[in-house]
C-alpha positions in Angstrom: 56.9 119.9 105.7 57.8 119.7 102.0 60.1 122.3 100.8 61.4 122.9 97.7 65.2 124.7 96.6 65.9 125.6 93.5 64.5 123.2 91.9 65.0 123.2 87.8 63.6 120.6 84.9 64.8 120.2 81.8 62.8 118.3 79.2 65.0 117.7 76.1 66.1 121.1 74.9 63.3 123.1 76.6 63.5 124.1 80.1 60.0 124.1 81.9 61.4 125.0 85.8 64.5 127.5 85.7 64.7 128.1 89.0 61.0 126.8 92.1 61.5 127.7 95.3 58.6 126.8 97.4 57.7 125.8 101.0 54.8 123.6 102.0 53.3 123.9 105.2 51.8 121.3 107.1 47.8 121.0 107.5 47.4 123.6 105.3 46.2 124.1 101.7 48.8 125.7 99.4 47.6 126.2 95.9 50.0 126.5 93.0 48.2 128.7 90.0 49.8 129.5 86.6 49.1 129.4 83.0 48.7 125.8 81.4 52.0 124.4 79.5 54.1 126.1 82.9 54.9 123.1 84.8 52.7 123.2 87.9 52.2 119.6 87.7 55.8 118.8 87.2 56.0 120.4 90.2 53.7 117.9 91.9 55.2 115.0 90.0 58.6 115.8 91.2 57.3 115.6 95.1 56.7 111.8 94.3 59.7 110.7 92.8 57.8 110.3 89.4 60.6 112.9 87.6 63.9 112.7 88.6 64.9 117.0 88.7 68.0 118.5 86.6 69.1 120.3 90.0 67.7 121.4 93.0 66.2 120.0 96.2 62.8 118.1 97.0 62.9 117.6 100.2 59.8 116.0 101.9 59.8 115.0 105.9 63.7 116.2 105.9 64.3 113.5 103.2 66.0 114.6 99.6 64.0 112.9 97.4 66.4 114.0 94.7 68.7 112.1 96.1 67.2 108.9 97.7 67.2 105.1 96.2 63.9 103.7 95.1 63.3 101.9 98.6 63.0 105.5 100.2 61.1 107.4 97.6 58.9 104.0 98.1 58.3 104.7 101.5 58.0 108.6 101.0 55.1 107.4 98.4 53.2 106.1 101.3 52.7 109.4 103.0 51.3 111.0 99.5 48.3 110.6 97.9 48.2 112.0 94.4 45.1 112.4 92.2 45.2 113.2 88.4 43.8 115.6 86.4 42.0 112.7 85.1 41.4 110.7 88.0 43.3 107.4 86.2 40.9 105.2 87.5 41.1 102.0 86.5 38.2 101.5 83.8 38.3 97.5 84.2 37.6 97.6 87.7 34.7 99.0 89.7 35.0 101.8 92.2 35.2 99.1 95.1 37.6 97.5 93.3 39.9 100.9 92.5 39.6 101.9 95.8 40.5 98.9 97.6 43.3 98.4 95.4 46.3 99.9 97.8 44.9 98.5 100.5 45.4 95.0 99.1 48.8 96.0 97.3 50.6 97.5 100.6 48.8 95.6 103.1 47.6 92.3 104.8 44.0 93.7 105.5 41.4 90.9 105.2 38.4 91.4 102.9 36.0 92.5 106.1 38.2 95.3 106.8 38.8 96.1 103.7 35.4 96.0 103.0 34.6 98.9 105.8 37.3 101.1 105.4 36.2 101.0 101.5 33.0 102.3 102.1 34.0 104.8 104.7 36.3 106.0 102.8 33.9 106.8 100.3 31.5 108.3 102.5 34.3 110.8 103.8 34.4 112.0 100.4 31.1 112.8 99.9 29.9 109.6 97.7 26.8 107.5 99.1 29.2 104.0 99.1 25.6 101.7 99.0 25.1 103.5 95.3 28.2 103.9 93.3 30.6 100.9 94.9 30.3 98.4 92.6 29.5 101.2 89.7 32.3 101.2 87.0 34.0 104.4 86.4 32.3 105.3 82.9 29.3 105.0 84.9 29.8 108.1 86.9 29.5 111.4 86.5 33.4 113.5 86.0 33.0 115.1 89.7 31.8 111.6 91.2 35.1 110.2 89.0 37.6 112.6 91.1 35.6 112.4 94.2 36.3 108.2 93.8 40.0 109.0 92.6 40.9 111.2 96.0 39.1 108.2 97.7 42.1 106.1 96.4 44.5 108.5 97.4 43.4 108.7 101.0 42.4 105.2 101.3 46.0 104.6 103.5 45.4 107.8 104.9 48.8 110.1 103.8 50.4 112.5 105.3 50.1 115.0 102.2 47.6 114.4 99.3 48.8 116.2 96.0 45.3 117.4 93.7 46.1 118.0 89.9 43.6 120.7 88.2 40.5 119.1 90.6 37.8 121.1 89.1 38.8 121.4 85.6 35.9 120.6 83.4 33.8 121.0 86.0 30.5 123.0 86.6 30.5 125.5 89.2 28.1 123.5 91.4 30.3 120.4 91.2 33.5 122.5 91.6 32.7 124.1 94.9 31.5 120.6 95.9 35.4 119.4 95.4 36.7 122.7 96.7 34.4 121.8 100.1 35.7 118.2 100.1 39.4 119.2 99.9 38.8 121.3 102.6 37.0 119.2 104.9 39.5 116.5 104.4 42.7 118.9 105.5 40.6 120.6 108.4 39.2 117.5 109.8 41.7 115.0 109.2 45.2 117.1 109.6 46.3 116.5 106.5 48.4 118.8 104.2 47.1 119.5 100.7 48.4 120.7 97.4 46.2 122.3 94.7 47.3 122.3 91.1 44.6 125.1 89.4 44.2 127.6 87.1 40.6 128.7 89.3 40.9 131.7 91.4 37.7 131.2 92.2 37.9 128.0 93.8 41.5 129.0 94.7 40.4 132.3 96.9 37.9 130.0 98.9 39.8 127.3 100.3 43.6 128.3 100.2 45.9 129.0 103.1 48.5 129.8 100.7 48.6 130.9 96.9 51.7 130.5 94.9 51.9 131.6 91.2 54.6 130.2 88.8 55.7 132.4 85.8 58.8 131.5 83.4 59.3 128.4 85.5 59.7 130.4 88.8 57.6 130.9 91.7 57.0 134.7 91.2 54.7 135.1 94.4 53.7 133.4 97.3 51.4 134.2 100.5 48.0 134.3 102.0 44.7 135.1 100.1 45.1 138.6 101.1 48.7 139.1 100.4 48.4 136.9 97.0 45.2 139.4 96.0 47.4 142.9 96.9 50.3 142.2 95.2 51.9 144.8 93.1 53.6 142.6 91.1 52.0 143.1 87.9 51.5 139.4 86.3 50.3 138.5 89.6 47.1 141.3 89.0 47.5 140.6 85.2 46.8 136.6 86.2 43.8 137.6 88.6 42.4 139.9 86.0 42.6 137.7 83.1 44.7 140.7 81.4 46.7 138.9 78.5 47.7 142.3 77.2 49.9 142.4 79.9 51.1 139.1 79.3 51.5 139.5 75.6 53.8 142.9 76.6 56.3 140.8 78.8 56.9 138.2 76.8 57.9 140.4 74.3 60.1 142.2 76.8 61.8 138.6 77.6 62.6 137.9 73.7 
């Protein structure tokens, strides 16, 4: 489990988390929705050691990464899988070559193996291996781009696999076909997924849990159901696309 206490980041003189509080559940898919410039992928980045927090707890396996050297957060790494918002492939290589890439960094694999668990790795994700392997990345289409980047990130098969704004950009067609594949991968393969999104629509599909940061707090949190009848009124506002309301309490806050 990953759970997260009071967790608060300061950037400079602006603070973007006051005050997360968050609990993620094992083999399940938790998404975390919010207006862009809130910090839901600070959120993320925290989980991997890549920001350091100003307070608070992230604690991941019963491990504070907060407070653990580099060697731990190094082994924490290896249970996470993380994919960007913009895949960060690695344009100089092919998708064989990006893919592959952990395998020959963290481990003694020889090229056979590597070679297999490559390509079936690729076919878990929905890409016919034969066809786009030995593609470069600006050769691909932006969903076959993510679909290769989650590749990478489950090549050593982690525990938790963190997705940053997966279908944004995206048509609806290609969307769903990334909502499916997150999906399949946490169902079929126990592992526990994180959703950064802005896309109820995609959101409502997949999610076990919805959580909604506002004013760098987790203002809700629960099922599909309980995330859709809330009667707090930026979570309707958010799921109605109402910025009236929106506009009205930030003026309440000034």
């Amino acid at each position: 489990m990953i759970e997260i206490n009071h967790l608060r980041k300061v950037f400079g003189s602006k603070e973007v988390l006051k005050d997360v509080n968050l609990k993620i559940y094992e083999n399940k898919i938790t998404y975390i929705l919010g207006m862009s410039g809130q910090g839901k992928s600070t959120i993320i980045k925290h989980i991997v050691g890549l920001l350091k927090p100003t307070s608070g707890e992230i604690i991941v396996d019963g491990v504070d990464i907060a407070k653990a050297d580099m060697k731990i957060i190094y082994e924490i790494r290896k249970k996470v899988g993380f994919t960007f918002q913009e895949g960060a492939l690695f344009d100089s290589m092919n998708i064989y070559e990006n893919v592959a890439f952990p395998l020959r960094e963290h481990t003694k694999m020889k090229e056979k193996e590597i070679h297999k668990k490559v390509f079936s790795t690729l076919e878990m994700v929905g890409l016919d291996a034969n066809r786009v392997a030995f593609l470069y990345p600006h050769e691909l289409s932006g969903g076959m781009r993510k679909r290769a980047a989650t590749a990478r990130a489950i090549i050593m098969e982690p525990k938790y696999i963190l997705y940053d704004e997966p279908t944004s950009g995206l048509d609806p067609i290609i969307s769903d076909r990334i909502t499916r594949m997150i999906e399949n991968l946490t169902r079929r393969h126990n592992m526990t997924s994180v959703v950064i999104s802005h896309d109820l629509k995609e959101t409502f599909k997949s999610a076990d849990f919805v959580a909604l940061l506002y004013d760098g707090e987790i203002i809700e949190f629960g099922d599909v159901e309980q995330f859709k009848n809330s009667k707090n009124p930026i979570v309707q506002a958010f799921i109605k696309g109402d910025s009236k309301t929106f506009e009205k309490m930030e003026k309440k806050a000034i």
